[in-house]
NUVORO-999820 format. One record per residue (C-alpha): residue in one letter; y negated, z negated, x. Coordinates in steps of 0.5 Angstrom, whole numbers. Each point is the difference from the previous one (the first is absolute). Layout:
<segus>
segu r: A&py: Y&pz: Z&px: X
...
</segus>
This chain:
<segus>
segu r: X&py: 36&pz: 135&px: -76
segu r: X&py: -4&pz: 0&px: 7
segu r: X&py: -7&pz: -1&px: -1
segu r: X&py: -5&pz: 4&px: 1
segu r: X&py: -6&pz: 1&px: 4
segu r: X&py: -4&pz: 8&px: 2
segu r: X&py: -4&pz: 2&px: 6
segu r: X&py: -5&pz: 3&px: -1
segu r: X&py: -3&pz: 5&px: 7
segu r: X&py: -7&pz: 3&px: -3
segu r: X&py: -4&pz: 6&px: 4
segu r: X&py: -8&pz: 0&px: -2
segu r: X&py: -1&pz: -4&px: -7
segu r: X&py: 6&pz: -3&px: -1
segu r: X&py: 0&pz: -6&px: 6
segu r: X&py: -6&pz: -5&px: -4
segu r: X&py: 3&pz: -5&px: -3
segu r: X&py: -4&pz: 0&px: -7
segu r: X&py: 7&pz: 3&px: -3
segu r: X&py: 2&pz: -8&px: 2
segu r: X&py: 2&pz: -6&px: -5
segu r: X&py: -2&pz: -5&px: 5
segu r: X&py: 3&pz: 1&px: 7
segu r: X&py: 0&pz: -2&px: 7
segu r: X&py: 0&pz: 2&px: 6
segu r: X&py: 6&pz: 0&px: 6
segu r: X&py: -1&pz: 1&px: 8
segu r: X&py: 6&pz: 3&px: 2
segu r: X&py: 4&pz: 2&px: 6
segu r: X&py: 6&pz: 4&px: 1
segu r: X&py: 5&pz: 1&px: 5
segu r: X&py: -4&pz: 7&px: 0
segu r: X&py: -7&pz: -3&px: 0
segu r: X&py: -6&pz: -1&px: -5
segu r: X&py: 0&pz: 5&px: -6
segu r: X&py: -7&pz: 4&px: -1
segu r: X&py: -3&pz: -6&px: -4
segu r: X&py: 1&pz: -6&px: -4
segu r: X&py: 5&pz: -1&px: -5
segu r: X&py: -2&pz: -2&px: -7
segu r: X&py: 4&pz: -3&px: -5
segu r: X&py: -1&pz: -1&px: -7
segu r: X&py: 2&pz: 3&px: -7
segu r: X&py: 0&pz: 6&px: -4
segu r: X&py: 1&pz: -2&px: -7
segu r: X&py: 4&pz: -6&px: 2
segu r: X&py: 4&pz: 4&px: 5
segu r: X&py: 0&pz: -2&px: 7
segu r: X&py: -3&pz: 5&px: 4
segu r: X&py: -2&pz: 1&px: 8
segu r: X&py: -6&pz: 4&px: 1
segu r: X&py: -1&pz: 3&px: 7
segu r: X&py: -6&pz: 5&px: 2
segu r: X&py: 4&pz: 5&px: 5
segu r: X&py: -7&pz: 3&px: 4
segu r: X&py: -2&pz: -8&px: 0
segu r: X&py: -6&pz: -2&px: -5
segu r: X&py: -5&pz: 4&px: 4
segu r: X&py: 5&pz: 6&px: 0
segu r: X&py: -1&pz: -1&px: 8
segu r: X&py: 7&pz: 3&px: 2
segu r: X&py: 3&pz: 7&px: 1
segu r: X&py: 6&pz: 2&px: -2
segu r: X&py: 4&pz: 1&px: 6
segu r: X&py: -4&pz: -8&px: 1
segu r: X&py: 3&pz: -3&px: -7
segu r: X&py: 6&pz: -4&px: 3
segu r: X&py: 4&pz: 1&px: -5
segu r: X&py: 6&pz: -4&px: 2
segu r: X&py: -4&pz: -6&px: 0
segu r: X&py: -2&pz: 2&px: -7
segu r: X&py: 7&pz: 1&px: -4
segu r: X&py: 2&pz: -6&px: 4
segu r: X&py: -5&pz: -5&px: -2
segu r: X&py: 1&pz: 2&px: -7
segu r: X&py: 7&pz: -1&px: 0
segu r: X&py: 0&pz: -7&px: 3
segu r: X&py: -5&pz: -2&px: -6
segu r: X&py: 6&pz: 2&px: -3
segu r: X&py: -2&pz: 7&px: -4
segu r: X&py: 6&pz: 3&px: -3
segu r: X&py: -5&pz: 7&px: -2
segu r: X&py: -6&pz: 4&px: 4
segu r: X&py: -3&pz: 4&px: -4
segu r: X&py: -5&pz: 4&px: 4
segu r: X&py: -7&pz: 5&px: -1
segu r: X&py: -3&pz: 6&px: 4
segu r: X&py: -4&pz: 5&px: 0
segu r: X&py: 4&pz: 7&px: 0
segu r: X&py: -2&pz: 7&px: 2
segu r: X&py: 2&pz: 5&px: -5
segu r: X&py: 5&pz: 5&px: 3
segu r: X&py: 1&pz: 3&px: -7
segu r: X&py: -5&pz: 4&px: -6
segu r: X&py: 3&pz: -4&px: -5
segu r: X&py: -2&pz: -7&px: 4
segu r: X&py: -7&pz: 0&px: -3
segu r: X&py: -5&pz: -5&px: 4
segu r: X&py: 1&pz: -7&px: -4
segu r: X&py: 7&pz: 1&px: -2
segu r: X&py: 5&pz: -5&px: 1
segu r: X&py: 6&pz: 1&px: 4
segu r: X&py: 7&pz: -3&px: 1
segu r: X&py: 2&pz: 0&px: 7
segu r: X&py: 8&pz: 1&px: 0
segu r: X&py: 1&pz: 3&px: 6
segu r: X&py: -4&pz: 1&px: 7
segu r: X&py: 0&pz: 5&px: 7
segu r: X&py: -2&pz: -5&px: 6
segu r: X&py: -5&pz: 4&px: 4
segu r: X&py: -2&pz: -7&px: 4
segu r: X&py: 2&pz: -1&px: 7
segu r: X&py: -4&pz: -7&px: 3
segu r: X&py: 3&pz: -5&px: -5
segu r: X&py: 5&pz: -4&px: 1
segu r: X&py: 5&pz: 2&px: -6
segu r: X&py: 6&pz: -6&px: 0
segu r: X&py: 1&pz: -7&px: 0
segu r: X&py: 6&pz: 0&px: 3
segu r: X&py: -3&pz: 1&px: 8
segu r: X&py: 4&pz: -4&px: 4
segu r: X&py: -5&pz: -4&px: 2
segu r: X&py: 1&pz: -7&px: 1
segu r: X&py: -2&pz: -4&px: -6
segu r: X&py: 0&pz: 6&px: -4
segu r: X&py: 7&pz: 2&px: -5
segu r: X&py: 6&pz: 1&px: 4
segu r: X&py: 4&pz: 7&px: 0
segu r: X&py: -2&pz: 7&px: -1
segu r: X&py: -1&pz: 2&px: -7
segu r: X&py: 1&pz: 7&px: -3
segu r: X&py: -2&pz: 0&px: -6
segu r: X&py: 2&pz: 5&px: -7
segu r: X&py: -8&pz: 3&px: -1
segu r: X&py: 3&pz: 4&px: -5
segu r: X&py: -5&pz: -3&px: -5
segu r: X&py: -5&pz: -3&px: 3
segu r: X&py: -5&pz: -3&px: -6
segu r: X&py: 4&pz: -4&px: -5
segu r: X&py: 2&pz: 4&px: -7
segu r: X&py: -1&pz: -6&px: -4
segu r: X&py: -6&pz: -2&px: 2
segu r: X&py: -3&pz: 7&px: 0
segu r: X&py: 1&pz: 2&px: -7
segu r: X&py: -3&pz: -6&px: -1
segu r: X&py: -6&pz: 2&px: 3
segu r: X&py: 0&pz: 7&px: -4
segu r: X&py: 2&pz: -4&px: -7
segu r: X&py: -7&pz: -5&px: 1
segu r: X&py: -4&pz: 7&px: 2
segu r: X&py: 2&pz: 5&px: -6
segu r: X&py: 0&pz: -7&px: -4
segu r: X&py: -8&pz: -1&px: 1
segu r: X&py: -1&pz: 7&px: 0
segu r: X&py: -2&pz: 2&px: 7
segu r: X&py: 3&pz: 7&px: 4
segu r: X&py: 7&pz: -1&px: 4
segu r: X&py: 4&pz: 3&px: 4
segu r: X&py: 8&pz: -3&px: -1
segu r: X&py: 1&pz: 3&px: 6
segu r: X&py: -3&pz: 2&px: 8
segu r: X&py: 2&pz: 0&px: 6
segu r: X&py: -5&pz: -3&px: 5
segu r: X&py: -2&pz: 4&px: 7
segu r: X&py: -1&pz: -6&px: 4
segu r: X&py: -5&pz: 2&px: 7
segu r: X&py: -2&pz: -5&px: 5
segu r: X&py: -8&pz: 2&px: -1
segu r: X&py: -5&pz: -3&px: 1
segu r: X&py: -2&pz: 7&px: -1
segu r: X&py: 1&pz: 5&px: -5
segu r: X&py: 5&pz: 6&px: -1
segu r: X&py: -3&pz: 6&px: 3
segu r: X&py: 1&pz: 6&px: -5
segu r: X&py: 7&pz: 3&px: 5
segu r: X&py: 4&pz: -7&px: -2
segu r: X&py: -3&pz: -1&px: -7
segu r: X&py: 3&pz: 7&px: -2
segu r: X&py: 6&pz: -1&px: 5
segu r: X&py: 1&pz: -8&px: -4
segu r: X&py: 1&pz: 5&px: -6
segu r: X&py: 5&pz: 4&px: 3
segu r: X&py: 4&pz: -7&px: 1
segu r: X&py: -1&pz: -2&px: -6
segu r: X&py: -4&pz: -4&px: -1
segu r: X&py: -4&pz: -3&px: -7
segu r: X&py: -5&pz: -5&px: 4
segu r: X&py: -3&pz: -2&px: 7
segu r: X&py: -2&pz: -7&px: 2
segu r: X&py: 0&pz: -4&px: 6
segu r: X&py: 4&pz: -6&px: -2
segu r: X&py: 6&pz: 0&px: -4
segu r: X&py: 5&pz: 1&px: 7
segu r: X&py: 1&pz: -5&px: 2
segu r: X&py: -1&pz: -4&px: -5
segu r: X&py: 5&pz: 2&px: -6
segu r: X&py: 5&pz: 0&px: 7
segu r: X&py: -1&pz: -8&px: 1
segu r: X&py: 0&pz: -2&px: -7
segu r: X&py: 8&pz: 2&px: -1
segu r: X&py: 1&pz: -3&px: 8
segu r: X&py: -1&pz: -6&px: -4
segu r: X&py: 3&pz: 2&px: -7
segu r: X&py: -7&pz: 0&px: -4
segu r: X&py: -1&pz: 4&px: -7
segu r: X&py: -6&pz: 5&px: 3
segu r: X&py: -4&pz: 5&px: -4
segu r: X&py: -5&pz: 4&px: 1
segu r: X&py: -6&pz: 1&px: -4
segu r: X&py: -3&pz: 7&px: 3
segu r: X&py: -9&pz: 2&px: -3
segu r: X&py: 0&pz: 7&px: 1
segu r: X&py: -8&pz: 0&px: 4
segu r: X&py: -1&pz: 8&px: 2
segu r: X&py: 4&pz: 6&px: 3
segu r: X&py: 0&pz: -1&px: 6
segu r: X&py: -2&pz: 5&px: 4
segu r: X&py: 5&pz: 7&px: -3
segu r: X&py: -3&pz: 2&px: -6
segu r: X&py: -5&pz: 5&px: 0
segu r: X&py: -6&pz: 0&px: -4
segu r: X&py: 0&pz: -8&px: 1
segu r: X&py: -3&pz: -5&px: 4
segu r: X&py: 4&pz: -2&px: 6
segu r: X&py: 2&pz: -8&px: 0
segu r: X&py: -6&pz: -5&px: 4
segu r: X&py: 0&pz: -7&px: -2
segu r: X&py: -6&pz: 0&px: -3
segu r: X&py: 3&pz: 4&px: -6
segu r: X&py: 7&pz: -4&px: 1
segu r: X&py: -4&pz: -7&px: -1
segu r: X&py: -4&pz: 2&px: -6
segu r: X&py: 5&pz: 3&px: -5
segu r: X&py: 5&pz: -6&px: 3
segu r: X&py: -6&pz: -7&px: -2
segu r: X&py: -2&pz: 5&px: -6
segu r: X&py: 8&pz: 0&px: -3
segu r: X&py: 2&pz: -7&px: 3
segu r: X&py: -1&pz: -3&px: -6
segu r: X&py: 6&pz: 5&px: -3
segu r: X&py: 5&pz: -4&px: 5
segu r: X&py: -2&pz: -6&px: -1
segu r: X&py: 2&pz: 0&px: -8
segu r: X&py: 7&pz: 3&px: 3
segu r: X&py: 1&pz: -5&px: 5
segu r: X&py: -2&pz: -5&px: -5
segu r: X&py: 5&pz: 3&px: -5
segu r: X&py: 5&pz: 1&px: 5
segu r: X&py: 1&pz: -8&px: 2
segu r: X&py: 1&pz: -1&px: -7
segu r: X&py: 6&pz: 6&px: -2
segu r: X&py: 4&pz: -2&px: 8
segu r: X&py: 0&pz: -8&px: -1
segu r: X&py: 3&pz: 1&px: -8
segu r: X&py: 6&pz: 4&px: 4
segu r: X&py: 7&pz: -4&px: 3
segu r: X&py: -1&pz: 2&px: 8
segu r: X&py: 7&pz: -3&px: 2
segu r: X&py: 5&pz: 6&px: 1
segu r: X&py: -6&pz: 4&px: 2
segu r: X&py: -2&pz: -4&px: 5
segu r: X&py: 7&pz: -2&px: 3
segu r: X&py: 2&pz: 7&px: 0
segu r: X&py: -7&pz: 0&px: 5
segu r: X&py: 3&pz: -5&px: 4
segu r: X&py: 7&pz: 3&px: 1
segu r: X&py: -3&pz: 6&px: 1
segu r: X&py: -4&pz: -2&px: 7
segu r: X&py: 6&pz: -5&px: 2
segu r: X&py: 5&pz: 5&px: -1
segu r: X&py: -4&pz: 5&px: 5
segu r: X&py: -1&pz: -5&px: 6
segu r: X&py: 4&pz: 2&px: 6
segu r: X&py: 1&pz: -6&px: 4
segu r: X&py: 0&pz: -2&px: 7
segu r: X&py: 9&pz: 1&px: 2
</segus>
């Protein structure tokens, strides 16, 4: 059985290391720079975890800034096997209710700064050009664990949702919110693409744990999305994903990861195209 370590990329409340037994810091560097912070590396409930803030502690980095590349790396070369991940979402449907829980499955790639892949043909980087199967993007089993531990302390969740992913900083205007429901859209954020992307590059069990902070903009009658909101209802149900993510660890570390995470690794070696 392999051994077990999870990472953990928090948005606002979730980056303080009070959810810690013990810890230490780690400096580190990648092949593709410096992540957004420090790496903090304890336990939770005796299972060993990787705490990274993906704005930086003082949430001082845009989301196009975020280098997502170096995130996912650094977490895998500390030897995490799982990222389980929180954002804050829009919702684009009624029956995601600010304060609702979502997890994602699926997501629609808005972004167009960001470097998306790993396998770039720069030196010092991964050699070949990989193409690989996006057909489901967040792993299924560590999902559902996400949605067991949330029915389990009884807070709202949605099983399943489809993130809209913008490059931001700014908001939708009210013609896109409308037209990201015409896609199909469940929720909006500004960080998942890249980063569920880079997790499979490197054969990682990702999932994400979505808190519904507003409409966005596309419901009448409803005030439209403004930081001010979206931070408030966000710190003021933080303690709700932390009770989660604690729960979370504890389920994912009881399971035997072996043939989820070879199939993983075959799947990404299987769909590099080498250099003839």
């Amino acid at each position: 059985m392999k051994n077990i370590k999870i990472g953990i990329i928090g948005g606002s409340g979730l980056s303080k290391p009070d959810i810690f037994e013990g810890g230490r810091e780690h400096e580190v560097d990648t092949p593709y720079g410096k992540p957004s912070d420090v790496l903090l590396e304890g336990q939770i409930n005796g299972v060993p975890c990787v705490l990274l803030a993906r704005h930086g502690r003082k949430h001082s980095i845009m989301p196009t800034k975020v280098n997502y590349r170096a995130n996912v790396w650094a977490l895998k070369d500390l030897g995490c096997t799982h990222i389980i991940v929180s954002t804050a979402v829009g919702s684009l449907r009624e029956e995601i209710k600010p304060g609702d829980f979502v997890v994602l499955d699926q997501f629609i790639d808005r972004t167009t700064k960001r470097s998306p892949t790993f396998y770039d043909g720069e030196e010092g980087h991964p050699t070949g050009i990989l193409h690989l199967p996006m057909d489901t993007p967040f792993c299924p089993d560590t999902s559902k664990i996400l949605e067991d531990c949330c029915k389990e302390l009884g807070y709202a969740v949605h099983p399943k949702g489809t993130v809209i992913t913008i490059e931001g900083p700014r908001f939708s205007s009210k013609a896109e919110s409308h037209m990201f429901r015409s896609f199909g859209g469940d929720v909006i954020n500004m960080t998942t693409v890249p980063e569920v992307v880079l997790a499979r590059e490197l054969g990682l069990c990702y999932a994400a744990l979505a808190m519904a902070t507003d409409y966005d903009c596309w419901k009448e009658g409803e005030e439209a999305v403004n930081v001010e909101k979206v931070m408030a209802l966000f710190r003021s149900n933080v303690g709700k994903a932390v009770e989660v993510l604690k729960l979370v660890v504890k389920k994912i570390s009881s399971e035997d990861w072996t043939v989820k995470l070879a199939a993983l690794e075959k799947s990404v070696k299987n769909n590099i195209m080498l250099p003839n």
